[in-house]
FISE-126998 format. One record per atom (N, C-alpha, C): x, y negated, z. Coordinates in steps of 0.1 Angstrom, whole numbers, plus 5000, padded with zeros to 4 digits. Example, Ala and Ser with C-alpha at 12.3 -4.5 7.8 and 13.67 -1.06 7.14 Angstrom:
// FISE-126998
513250575078
512350455078
513250335078
512850225071
513750115071
512950005079
***
This chain:
// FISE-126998
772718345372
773818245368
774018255353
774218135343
774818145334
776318185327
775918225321
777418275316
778418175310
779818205311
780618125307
781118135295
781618025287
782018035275
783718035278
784318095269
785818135268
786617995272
786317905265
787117795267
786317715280
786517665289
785817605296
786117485290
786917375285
786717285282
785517195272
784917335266
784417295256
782617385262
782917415271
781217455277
780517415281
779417385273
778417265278
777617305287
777717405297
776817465308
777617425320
779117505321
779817485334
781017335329
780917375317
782017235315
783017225323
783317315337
784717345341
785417455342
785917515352
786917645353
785417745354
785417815345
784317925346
784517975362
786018045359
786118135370
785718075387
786517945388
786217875400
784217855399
783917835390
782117815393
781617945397
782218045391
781318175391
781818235406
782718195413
783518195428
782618135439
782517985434
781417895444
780017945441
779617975433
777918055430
777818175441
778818235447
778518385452
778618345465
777418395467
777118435482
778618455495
779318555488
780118635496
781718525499
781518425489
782518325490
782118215504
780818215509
780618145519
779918225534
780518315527
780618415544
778718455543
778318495529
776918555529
775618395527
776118325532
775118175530
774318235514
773618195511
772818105503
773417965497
773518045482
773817915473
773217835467
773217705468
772217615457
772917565446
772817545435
773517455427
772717325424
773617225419
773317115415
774217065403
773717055386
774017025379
773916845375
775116755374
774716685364
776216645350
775816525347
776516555334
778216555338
778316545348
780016525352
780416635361
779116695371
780116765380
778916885382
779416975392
778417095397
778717075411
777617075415
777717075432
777017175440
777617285447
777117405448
777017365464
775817405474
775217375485
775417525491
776217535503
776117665507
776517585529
775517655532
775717665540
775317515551
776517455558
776317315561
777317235552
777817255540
778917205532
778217215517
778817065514
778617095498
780117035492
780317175480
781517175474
780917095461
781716975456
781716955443
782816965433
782717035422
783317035412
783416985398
784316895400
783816835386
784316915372
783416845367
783016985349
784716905342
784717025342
786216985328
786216915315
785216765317
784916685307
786016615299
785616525285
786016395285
784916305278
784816255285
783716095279
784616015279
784115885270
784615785266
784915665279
784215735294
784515655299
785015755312
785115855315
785615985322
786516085315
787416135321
788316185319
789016345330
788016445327
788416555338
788816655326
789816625317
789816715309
790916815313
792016795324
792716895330
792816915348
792916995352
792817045370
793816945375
794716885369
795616755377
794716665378
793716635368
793516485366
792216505374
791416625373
790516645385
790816625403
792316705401
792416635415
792616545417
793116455411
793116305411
791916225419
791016315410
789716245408
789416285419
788916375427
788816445441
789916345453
790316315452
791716255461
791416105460
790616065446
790715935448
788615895453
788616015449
786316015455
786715995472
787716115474
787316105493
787815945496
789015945491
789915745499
788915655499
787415625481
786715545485
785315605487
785415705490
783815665497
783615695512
785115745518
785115725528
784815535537
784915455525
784715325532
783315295536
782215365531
780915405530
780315505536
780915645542
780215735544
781515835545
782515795563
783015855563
782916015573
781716045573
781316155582
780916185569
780816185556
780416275548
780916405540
782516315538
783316325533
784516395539
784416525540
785416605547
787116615541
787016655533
788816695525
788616735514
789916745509
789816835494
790416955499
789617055486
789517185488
790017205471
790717345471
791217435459
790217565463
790017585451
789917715444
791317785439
792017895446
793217945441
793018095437
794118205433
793918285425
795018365430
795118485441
796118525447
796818625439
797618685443
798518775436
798118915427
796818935439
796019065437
795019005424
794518895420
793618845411
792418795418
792218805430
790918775437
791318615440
789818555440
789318405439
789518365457
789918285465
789918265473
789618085474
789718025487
789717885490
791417895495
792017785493
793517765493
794117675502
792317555507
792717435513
793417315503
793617235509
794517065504
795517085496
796517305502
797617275494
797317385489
796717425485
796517515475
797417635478
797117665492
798017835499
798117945497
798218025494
798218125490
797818205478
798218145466
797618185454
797718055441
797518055433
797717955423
796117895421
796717735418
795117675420
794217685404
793117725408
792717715396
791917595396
790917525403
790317425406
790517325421
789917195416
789917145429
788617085428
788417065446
786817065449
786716935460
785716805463
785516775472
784316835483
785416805495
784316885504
783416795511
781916805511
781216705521
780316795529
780116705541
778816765549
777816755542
777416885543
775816905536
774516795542
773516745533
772416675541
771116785532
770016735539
768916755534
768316705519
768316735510
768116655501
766716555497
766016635504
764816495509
765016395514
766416355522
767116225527
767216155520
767616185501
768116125493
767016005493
767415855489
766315765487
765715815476
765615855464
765015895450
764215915460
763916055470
763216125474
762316045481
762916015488
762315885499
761215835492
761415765479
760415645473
759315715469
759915845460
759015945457
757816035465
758316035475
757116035487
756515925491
756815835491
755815665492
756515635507
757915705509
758215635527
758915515522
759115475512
760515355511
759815225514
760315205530
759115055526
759714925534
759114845536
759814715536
761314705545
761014755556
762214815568
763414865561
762814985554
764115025549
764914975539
764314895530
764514795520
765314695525
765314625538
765914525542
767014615551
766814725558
768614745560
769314825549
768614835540
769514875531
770214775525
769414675525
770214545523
771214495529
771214525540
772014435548
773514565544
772514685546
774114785545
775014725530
774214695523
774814655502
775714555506
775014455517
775414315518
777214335527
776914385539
777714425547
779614495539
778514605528
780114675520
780514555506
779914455503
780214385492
781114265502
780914275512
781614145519
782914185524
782914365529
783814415534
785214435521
784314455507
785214515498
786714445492
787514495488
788814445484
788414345473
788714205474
788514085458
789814175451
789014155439
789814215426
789814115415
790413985413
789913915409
791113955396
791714035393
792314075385
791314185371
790314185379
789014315371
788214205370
787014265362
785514205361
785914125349
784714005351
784713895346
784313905330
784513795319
783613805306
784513925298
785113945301
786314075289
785714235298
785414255306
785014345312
783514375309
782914265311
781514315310
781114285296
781714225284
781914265271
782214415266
782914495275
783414585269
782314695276
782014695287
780514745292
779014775281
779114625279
777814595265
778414705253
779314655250
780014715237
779914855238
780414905245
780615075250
779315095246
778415065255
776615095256
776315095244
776215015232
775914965225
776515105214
777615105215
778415225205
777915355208
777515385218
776915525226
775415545217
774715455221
773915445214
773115505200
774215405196
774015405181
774715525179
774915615184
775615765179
774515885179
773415785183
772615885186
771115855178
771315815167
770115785161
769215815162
769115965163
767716035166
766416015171
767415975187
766615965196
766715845199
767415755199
767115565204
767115525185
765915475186
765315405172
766915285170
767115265160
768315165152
767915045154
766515025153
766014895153
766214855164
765614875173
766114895188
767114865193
768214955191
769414925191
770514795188
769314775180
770714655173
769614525180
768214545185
767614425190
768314415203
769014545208
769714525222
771014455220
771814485210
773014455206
772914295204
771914265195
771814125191
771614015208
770414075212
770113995226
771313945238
772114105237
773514115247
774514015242
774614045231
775613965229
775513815225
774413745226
773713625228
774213595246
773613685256
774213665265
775213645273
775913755263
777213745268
778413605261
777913555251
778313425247
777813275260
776713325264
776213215269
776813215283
777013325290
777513335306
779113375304
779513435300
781013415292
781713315309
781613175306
782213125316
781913125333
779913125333
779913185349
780413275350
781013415338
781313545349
782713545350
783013425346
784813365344
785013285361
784113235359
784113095373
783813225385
783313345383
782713415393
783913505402
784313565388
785613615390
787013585399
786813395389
788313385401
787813345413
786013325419
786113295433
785613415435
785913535434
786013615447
784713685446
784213645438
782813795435
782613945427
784513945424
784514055413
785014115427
784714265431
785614355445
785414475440
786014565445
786214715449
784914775450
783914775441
782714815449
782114925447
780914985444
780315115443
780515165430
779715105423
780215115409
779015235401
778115315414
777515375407
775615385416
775315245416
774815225434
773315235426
772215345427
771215385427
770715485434
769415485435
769015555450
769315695454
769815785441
769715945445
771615935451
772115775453
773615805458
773515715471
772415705472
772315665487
771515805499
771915765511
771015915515
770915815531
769815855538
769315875552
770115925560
770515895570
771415965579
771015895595
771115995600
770215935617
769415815615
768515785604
767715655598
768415555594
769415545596
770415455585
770515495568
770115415559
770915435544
772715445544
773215515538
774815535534
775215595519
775715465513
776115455502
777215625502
777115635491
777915745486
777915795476
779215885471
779215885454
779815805446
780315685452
780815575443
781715635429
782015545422
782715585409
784215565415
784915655412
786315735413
787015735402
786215785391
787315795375
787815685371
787515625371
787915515364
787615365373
788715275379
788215185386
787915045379
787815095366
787514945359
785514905361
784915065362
783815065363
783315025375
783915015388
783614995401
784114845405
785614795398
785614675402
785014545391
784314535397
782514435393
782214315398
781614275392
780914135398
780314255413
779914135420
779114235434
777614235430
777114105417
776014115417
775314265405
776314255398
776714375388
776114455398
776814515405
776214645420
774914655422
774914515425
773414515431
772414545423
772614485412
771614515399
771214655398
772214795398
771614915394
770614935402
770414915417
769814925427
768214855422
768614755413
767314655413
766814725403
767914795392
767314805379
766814935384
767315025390
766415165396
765115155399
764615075414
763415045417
762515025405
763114925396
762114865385
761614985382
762615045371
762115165366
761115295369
761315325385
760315375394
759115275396
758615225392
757315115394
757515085410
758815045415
758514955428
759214775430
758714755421
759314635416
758914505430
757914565440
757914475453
758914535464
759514635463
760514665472
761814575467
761914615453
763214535444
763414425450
762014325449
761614185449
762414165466
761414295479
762014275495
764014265491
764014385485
765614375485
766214285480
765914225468
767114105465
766713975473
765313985477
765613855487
765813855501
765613955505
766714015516
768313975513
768714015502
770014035505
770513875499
769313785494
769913655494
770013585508
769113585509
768613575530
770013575534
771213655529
772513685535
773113595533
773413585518
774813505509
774413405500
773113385501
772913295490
773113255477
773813375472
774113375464
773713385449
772613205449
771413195441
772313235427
773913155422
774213185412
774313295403
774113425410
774413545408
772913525395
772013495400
770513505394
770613465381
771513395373
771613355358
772113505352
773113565361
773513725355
772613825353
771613815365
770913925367
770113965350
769613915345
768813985328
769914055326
771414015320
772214095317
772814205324
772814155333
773314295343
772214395346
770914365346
769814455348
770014555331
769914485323
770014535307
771414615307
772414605311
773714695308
773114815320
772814805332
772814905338
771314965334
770414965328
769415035321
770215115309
770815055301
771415095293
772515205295
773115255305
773915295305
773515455310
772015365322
771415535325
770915585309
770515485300
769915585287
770915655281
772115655283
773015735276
773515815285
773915795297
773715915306
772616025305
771115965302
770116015303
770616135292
770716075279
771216155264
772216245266
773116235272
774616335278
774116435284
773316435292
773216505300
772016585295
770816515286
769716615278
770716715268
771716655267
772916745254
773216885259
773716885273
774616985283
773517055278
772117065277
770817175277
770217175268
770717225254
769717185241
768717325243
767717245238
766017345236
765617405252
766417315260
765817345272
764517235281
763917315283
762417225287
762617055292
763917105303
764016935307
765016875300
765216895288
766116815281
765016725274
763416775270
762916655268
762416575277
762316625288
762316465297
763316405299
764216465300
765916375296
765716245288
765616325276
765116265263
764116115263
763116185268
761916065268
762215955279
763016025289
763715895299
765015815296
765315885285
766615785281
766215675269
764915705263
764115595257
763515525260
763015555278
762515445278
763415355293
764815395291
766015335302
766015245283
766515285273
766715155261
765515065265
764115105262
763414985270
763214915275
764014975289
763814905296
764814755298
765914785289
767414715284
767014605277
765914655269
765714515260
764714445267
763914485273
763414395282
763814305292
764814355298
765414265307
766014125304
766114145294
767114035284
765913955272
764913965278
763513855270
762613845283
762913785294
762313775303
761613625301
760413595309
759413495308
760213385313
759613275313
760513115320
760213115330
761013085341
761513035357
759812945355
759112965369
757912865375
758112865389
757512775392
757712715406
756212695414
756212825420
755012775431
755212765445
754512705453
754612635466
753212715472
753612705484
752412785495
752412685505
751512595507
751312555520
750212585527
750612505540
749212545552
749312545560
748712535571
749012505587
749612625593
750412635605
750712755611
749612835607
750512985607
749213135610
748113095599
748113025590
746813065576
747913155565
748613235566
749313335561
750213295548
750913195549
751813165541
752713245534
753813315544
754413385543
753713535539
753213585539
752413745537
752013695519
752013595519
750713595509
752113565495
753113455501
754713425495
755213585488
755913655498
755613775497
755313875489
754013895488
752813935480
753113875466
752713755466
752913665451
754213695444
755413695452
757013695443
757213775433
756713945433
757314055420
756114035416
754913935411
754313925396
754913795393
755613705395
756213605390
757513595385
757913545372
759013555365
759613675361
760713655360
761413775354
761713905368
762414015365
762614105374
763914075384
763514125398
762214185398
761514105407
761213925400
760213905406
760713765416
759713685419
760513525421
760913545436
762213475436
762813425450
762413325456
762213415472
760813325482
762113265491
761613115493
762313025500
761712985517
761812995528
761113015536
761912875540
761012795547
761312695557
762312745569
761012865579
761112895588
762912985593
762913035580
764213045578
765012995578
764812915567
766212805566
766512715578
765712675583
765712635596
766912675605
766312855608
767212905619
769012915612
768912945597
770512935590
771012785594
770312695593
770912535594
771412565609
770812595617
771012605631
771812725636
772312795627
773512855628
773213035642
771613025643
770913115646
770513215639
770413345644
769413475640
767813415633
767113465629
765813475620
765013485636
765313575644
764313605654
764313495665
765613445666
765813335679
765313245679
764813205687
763713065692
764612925691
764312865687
764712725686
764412645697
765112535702
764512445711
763912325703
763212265708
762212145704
763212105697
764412005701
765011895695
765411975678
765012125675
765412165660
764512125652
763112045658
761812035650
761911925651
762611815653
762411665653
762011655636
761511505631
761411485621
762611485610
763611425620
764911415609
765311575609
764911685612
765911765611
764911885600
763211825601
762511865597
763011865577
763011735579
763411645567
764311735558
765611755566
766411835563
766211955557
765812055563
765212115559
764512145549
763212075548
762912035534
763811995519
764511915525
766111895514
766211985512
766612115519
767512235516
766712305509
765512315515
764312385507
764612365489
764212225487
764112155471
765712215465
766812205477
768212235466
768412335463
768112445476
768112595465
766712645462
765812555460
765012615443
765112525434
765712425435
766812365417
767812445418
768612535425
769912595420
768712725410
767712765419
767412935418
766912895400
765912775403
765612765388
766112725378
767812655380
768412615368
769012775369
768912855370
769513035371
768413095362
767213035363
766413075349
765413145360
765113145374
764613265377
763413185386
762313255393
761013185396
761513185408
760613065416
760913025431
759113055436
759113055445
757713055454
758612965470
757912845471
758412795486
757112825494
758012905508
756912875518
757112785527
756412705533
756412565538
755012565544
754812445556
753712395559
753112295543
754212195544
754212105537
753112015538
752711995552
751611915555
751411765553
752811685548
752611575546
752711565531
752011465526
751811475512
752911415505
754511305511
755211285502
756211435502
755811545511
756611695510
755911745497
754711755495
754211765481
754211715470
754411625472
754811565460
756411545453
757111615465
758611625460
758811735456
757911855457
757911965451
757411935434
756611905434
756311915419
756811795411
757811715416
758711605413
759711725408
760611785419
760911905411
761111975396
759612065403
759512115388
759712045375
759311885377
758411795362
760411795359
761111735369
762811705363
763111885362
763111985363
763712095359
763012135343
761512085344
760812135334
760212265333
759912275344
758812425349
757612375351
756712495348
755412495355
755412515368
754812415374
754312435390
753012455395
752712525403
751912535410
751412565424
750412455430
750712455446
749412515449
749312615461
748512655470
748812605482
747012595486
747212565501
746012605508
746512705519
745712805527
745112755538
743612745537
742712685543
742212845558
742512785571
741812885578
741712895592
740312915595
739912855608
741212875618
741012765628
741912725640
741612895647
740812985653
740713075662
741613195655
741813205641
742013315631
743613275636
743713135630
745413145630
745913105642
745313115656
745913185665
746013265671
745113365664
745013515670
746213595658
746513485649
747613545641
749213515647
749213385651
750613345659
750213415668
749813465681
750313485691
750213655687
749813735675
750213835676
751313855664
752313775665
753613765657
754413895668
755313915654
756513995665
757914015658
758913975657
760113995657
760113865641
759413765643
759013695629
760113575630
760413535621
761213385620
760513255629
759213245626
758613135631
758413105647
758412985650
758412945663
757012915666
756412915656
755012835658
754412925676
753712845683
752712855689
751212825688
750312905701
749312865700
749112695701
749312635711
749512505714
750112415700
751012495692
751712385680
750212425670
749412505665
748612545660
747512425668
747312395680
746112325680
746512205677
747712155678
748512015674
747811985660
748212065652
748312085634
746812055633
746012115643
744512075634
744011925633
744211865643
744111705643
745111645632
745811705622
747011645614
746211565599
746211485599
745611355585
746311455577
746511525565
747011585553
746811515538
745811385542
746311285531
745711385515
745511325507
744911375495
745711495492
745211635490
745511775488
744911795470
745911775463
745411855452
745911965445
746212035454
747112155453
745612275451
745712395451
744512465446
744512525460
743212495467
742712515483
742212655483
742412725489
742112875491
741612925504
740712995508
740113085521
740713135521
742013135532
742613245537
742313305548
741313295550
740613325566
739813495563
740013545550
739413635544
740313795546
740313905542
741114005537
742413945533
744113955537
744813925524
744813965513
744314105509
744514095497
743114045488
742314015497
741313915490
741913815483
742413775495
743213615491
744113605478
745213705478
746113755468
745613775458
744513825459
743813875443
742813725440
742713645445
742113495443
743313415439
744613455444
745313365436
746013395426
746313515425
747213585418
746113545398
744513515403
743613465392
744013325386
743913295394
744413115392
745513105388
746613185389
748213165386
748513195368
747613305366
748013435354
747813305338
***
């Protein structure tokens, strides 16, 4: 164990009550267990047993405030209320560290019994820390499944959460940029100036330009109570469910947020880990929910403030350990979270590509596949017929439709809905991919009618593949949106398709043959 410095306020190792750390470190304080520690730039979290004690470090940051044992318990009292809305089997009680008569270190409980408090602690149930998602992705388990109920869990607490339409909005996330921006620049050393001010310059371009959607956003009801700190090492596995946890406590200006704000650290995490196709499953998953195409004009800025924010966390926390080995990977990862900042905020132009093809010639797989190399991050929003369908019909994705949902007028419809939210997604600046039959040629030609009035590049594919293939592919469907049959599959082959000059492809091959044939033609 490290030693403590006299003042704990000012110790950049335990940064809290010496005495209460060097109490949770000992063995003999948890009835003989085995202790683990866990250091980061705010708190110490010591693992003993089936319980983990957190302590937060006796800081002050510019945006945190544990500089005395009141304001800590605050902060403890106010962690269990919200993250019990998330993960309330995690979150046991608050706990003291007190100091009895004799001088010996004991636990005190809620009221601090027997002895004078010297610290306060949240108590949680211990997990495995391989649960953590970081871990998860890191071993290559994170994959499309869990991506989509993690979705639905993000989707489910952003809907549940308190509107705060009193927080958020363009004065809030001004002062987010601004903060970042001042952090920064205090650190010359290590984030280049030029840099710096190319982020400052870009941000605040944005923040002039969206100014009124995150005004219009605010007072309908998308600023809430929300996580405030939602990236994968604060989510964990629990009986195979994801459960948010950890949310931000110190300060609730940082948690009450746009919801798409939230979502973003989540997206800007993945990026950063090179899984920018799970990113891609997750946010169109969790549009799949709410539709919430308008959020998509914020996403560059909000991906850029929450990159930015881990690079100066990254910096705080390489500080707590100078000349220590991982403070240059600290270091080299909070250079390239600035990177990643200014990137998000010079993203490429919104394009529009279309996938057609008869049932079962793999539309969707291939939709899918195509979306995280198109456009900006992380990656274009796929529009499904087969989907929209069952939403119009006020059904599940999995439930069968009866005939009269496939009439032509309702087909029609459909299609309508299709074209309106990829004009919302692309006046949002961001790429669409439709998947569609689109077998009649005035359906194709309303698509790239489209693009020519938005002023995008379009581009249409259409997946050519024998009749036996794509019914050995429908009838081995399983839990899928589509109704198609074998019988509607031999309908489709007799279908006139009228002049196709969309770019014809063998999909009768490998997919990722296929994918790497188009993904040529697209670049």
């Amino acid at each position: 164990m490290q030693h403590a410095a006299s003042d704990p306020k000012q110790d950049p190792i335990l940064g809290s009550t010496p005495m209460a750390a060097a109490f949770l470190a000992d063995p003999v304080s948890h009835g003989g267990a085995a202790v683990e520690r866990v250091d980061t730039h705010a708190a110490i979290v010591f693992l003993a047993g089936d319980r983990a004690y957190k302590l937060k470090r006796a800081v002050r940051y510019p945006y945190l405030d544990y500089s005395t044992a009141e304001l800590r318990r605050a902060a403890c009292l106010e962690e269990l209320r919200l993250n019990r809305r998330t993960a309330p089997s995690l979150y046991l009680g608050l706990e003291s560290v007190v100091q009895r008569a004799d001088g010996a270190l004991a636990f005190g409980g809620e009221d601090a019994a027997g002895g004078t408090a010297l610290d306060w602690l949240v108590v949680m149930r211990r997990f495995p820390q391989d649960a953590l998602l970081d871990r998860v992705a890191e071993r290559g388990d994170f994959d499309d499944s869990l991506g989509c109920a993690l979705a639905d869990a993000v989707t489910a607490f952003h809907e549940a959460a308190e509107p705060r339409p009193d927080g958020g909005g363009a004065v809030a996330m001004r002062e987010v940029v601004e903060g970042n921006i001042a952090e920064l620049r205090a650190s010359p050393s290590l984030f280049a100036p030029d840099h710096v001010e190319r982020l400052s310059g870009r941000s605040a371009d944005a923040l002039a330009r969206l100014a009124p959607l995150l005004e219009d956003r605010r007072r309908g009801g998308f600023v809430r109570h929300c996580h405030g700190d939602l990236h994968l090492r604060n989510i964990v596995l629990l009986e195979g469910k994801p459960v948010l946890f950890d949310g931000i406590e110190f300060d609730e200006r940082l948690a009450v947020i746009d919801v798409a704000y939230d979502l973003a650290f989540l997206l800007m995490d993945l990026e950063r880990r090179g899984l920018r196709p799970l990113g891609n499953a997750f946010l169109n998953r969790s549009l799949d929910k709410t539709e919430d195409y308008g959020a998509l004009a914020l996403l560059p800025l909000f991906l850029s403030a929450r990159a930015a924010i881990r690079a100066k966390i990254a910096a705080t926390t390489a500080a707590l350990r100078p000349g220590d080995a991982a403070a240059q990977t600290l270091e080299r990862e909070a250079v390239a979270y600035l990177d990643q900042a200014v990137r998000a905020l010079e993203p490429p132009p919104p394009r529009l590509v279309a996938v057609g093809g008869l049932s079962g010639s793999g539309k969707t797989r291939l939709a899918r596949a195509l979306a995280p190399s198109l456009g900006k991050s992380p990656g274009a929003v796929v529009l499904r017929s087969d989907a929209l369908r069952k939403r119009l019909n006020g059904v599940a994705e999995t439930e069968r439709l009866p005939a009269e949902a496939y009439t032509p007028a309702v087909t029609e419809r459909v299609y309508a809905g299709l074209l309106e939210r990829a004009g919302a997604v692309l006046a949002a600046g961001h790429a669409v991919v439709l998947d569609a039959v689109h077998a009649r040629p005035e359906e194709r030609s309303a698509v790239a009618r489209l693009a020519a009035e938005v002023g995008v590049r379009f581009d249409g594919i259409w997946l050519d593949a024998p009749l036996d293939m794509r019914i050995a592919r429908i009838t081995a469907r399983r839990g899928d949106a589509s109704d198609a049959t074998a019988e509607v599959a031999e309908r489709q082959a007799v279908y006139d398709l009228g002049p196709l000059e969309w770019l014809r492809t063998n999909a009768g091959r490998d997919a990722g043959e296929t994918l790497a044939a188009v993904l040529e033609r697209l670049v």
